[in-house]
N, C-alpha and C positions, 0 to 999 in steps of 0.2 A: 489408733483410729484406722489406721493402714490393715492392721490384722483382721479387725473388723467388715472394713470393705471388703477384703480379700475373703475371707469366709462368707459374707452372704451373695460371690460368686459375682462382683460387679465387675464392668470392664472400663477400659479409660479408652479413649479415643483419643478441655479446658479444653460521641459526634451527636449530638444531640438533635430531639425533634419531637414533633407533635403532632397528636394525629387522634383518630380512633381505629376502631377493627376493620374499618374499609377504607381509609386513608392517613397518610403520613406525608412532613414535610421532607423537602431533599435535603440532602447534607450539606448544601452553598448554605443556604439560611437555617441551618440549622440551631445557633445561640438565639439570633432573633425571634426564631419562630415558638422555643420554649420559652424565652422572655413575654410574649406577649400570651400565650396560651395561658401560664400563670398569673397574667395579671388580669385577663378578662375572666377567668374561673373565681373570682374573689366575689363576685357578685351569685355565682351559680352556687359557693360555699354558704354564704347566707342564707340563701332562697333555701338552699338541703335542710340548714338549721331550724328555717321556718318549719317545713315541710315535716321534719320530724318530732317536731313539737306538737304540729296538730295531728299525729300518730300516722303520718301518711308515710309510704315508702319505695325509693326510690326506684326504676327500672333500668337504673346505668349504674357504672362501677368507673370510680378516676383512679388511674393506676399510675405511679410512675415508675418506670423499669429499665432493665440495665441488658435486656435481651436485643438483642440487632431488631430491627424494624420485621423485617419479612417473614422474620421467625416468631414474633411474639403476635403479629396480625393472625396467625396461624390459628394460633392459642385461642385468642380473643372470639374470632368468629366459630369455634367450635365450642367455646364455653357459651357463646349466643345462642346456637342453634340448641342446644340443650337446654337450656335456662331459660331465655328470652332477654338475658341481661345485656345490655351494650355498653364494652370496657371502652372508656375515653383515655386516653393512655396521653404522658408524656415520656420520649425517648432519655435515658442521662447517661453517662455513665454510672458507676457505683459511686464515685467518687462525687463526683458532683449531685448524685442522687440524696448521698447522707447530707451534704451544706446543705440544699433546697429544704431536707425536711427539718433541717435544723433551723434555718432562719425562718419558715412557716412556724417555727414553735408554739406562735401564741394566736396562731390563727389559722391551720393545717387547710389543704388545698386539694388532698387526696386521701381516699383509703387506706391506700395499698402499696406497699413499696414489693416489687417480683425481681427475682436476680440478683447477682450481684453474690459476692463470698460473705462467708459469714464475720471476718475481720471489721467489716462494714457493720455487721447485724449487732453484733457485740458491742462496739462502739457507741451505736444508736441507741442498744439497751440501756449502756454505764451513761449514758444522758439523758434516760427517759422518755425517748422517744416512739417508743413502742411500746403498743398494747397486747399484753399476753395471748397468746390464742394456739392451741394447741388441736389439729386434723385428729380424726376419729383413725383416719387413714395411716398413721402413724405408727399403728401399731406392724404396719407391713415394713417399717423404716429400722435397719439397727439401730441400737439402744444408744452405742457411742455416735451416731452420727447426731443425735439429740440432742439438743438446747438441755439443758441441765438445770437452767431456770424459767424455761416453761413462754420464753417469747415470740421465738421463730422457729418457722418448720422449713426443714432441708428439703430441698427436692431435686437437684443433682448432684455428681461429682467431678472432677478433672482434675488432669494435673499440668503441670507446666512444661512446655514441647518446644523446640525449634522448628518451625513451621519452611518448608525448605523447598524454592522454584526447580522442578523436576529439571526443564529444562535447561535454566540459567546452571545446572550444577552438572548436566549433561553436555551441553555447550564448553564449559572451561574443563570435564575431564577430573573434576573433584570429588573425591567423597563427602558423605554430610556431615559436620560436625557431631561429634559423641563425646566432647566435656563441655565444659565451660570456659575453660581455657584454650580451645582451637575457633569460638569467637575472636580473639583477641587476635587472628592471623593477620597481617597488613594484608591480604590476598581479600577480606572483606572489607576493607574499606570503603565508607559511603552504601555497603549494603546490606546491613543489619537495619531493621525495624522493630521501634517498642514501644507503648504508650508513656506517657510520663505516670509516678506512682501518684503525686497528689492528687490525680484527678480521676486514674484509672484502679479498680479493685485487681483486675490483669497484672498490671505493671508494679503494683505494690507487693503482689504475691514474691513475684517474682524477685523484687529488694528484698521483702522480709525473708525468703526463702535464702538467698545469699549470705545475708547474715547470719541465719542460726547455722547456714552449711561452714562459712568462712571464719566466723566473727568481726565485727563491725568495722574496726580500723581495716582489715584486710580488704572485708566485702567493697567497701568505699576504695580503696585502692583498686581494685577492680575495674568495678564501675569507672571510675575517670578513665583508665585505658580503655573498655568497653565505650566509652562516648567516641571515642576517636573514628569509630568503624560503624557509628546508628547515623543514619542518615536524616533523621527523624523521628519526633519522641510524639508522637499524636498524643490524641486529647483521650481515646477511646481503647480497648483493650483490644474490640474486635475488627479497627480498624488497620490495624496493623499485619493480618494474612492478606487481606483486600488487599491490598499495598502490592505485597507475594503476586498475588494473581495477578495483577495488571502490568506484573516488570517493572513495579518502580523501586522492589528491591531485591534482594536473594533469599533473606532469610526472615524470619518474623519469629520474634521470644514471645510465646504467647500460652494462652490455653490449648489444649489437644482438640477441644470440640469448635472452636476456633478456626483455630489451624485449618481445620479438615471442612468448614463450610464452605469455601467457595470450591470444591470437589462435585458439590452436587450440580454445581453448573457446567461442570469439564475442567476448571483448572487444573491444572498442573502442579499439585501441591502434595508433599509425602511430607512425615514427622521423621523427627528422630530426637529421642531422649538423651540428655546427659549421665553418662553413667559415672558420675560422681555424683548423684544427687538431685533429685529436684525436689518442689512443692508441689501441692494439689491444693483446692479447695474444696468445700461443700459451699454451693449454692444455696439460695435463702430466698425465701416471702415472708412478709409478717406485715400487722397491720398499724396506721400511723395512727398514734394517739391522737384522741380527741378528733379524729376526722370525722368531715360529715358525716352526723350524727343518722340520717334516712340511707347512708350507703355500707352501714356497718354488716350488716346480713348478709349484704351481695358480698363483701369482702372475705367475712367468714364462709359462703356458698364457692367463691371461687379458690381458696385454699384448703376447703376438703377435697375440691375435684382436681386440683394442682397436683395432690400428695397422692391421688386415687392411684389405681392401676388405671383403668382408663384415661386419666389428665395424664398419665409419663407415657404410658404408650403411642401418644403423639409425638415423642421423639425420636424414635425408630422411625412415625411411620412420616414425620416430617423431613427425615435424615438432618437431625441439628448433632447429632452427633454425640451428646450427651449423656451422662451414664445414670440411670434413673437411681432414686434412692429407696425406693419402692421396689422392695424385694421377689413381686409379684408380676410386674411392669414387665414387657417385653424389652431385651439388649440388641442393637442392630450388629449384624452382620459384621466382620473386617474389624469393630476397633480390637485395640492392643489391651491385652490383660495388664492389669497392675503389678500380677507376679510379675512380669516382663519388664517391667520399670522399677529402676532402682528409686525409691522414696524415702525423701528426710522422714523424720515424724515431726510431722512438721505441727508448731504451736500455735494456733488461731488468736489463742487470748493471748497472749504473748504479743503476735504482732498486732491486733488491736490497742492493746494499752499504749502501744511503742508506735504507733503509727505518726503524731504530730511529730514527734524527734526526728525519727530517722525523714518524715519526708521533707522536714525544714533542712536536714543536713545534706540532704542529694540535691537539693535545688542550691546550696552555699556551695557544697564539695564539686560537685559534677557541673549541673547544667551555667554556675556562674565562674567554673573554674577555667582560669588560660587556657589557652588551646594546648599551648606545650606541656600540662600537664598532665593529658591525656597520647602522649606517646610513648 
């Protein structure tokens, strides 16, 4: 996959809520405010079903996605202004985006699932929860970055970065970490930041990525000395540079495109890669089976224009940072080539299938293990 990328010239730069394309709740109420968004949509799922039974159809689109608020309102209000469509969106992580549409199984609440790696995507699929649908736009996309059984379409890439407070590492007179093993310094303790994996697509990369690098007993040996020096395991992948930027920590284990969001606002945040190795993903949309029946169009209408050049080239011109999979898309300025980065090859289906295991044993091994076991 890496060869691949790297041949169609791509570059790398990789809390929940609810809202639509001109508003979103704050991250205080964030559980509650998706709690109840889903429970009052259960009567508008109906009404769709009605609606498309008497051949009528829908002028909105319910999305649930795993993109930061500010970034995905971007999205929304420019696929409106084109379309007329208005995306009602609820914020999740990946993680929690695949439970929601799992326990909606027998009575789905949205379209659209946007974001998120495809470890997620793949999972969703070996449970059926997605319905096939394959962009015209695709054909602008490499071959290997493709669904191989025809579910989800890719539309970015990143890989896995240590997101690194310019200041906080200009202050103490330190270089930035360049393994995986200069985490583990006591010089970082209390200031490492990471999502947790069961709940974040970010922070599982990043498990599954240590695994095929370590192997499993090691990885997890790890990881517990790694706990001793995160000050915090959030709920969210891309909550953890936010963190970075505000000094509430030094470093953040995260995505590249990530990392480098709160940059557009002046933070003080630079990358640097492990060169023993990391992970990437490919990012994902596809559509949830059996969703409302009157918003199927608009779904498939918004991931032809996702996968378009025109739907990637809003990330350049949004600065999200991201690396389009759209080989025609505009690349912004400054990020870092992937030749430049040393990359596992890294297995998607692999950590898909392996994802229940390994994330029950990081919540046994790490987050419930002695403290003394982590020194």
């Amino acid at each position: 996959m890496l060869a691949g990328v790297m041949t169609a010239g791509m570059l790398a730069g990789c809390g929940s809520g609810s809202g639509s394309s001109s508003a979103s709740a704050s991250s205080g109420g964030a559980a509650s405010s998706a709690s109840k968004s889903a429970s009052s949509s259960s009567g508008s799922a109906n009404a769709s079903k009605d609606a498309a039974s008497s051949g009528k159809s829908s002028g909105s689109l319910s999305v649930y996605t795993a993109f930061p608020e500010a970034e995905v309102e971007y999205y929304f209000q420019k696929f409106e202004e084109q379309t007329g469509i208005k995306c009602n969106y609820v914020r999740l992580s990946a993680g929690e985006m695949l439970t929601r549409v799992a326990a909606e199984k027998d009575n789905p609440q949205a379209a659209l699932m946007l974001g998120g790696s495809t470890d997620n995507y793949i999972n969703m699929e070996d449970q059926g929860l997605i319905e096939p649908y394959q962009s015209k736009a695709l054909s602008d996309t490499p071959e290997n970055l493709l669904d191989p059984k025809g579910g989800w379409d890719p539309i970015y890439v990143g890989c896995i970065a240590f997101a690194c407070n310019k200041e906080w590492f200009e202050d103490k007179g330190y270089d930035y970490p360049k393994s995986w093993n200069d985490l583990l310094d006591e010089k970082y303790k209390n200031e490492i930041i990471m999502a947790h994996p069961s709940t974040s697509g970010t922070a599982y990369t990043v498990l599954a990525t240590l695994v095929q690098l370590m192997g499993e007993d090691q990885a997890f040996d790890y990881m517990k000395k790694l706990s001793g020096n995160i000050t915090q395991f959030t709920k969210s992948g891309s909550a953890a540079p936010n963190a970075v930027a505000q000094g509430e920590a030094a470093i953040a284990i995260t995505f590249s495109h990530d990392g480098l969001q709160p940059t557009a606002e002046g933070y003080p945040i630079e990358l640097s890669f492990p060169d023993d190795g990391t992970g990437y993903e490919v990012g994902a949309c596809a559509l949830i089976k059996n969703g409302p029946a009157d918003e199927q169009e608009n779904a498939k209408k918004f991931i032809d224009w996702m996968t378009s050049t025109d739907g990637q080239n809003l990330y350049a011109e949004n600065d999200s940072f991201r690396v389009p999979t759209n080989s025609k898309a505009t690349v912004a300025d400054g990020l870092v080539t992937l030749d430049q980065v040393k990359c596992i090859d890294y297995d998607a289906t692999w950590a898909a299938d392996n994802k229940s295991t390994l994330t029950a044993r990081f919540e046994s091994d790490v987050i419930a293990a002695p403290e003394e076991d982590a020194k």
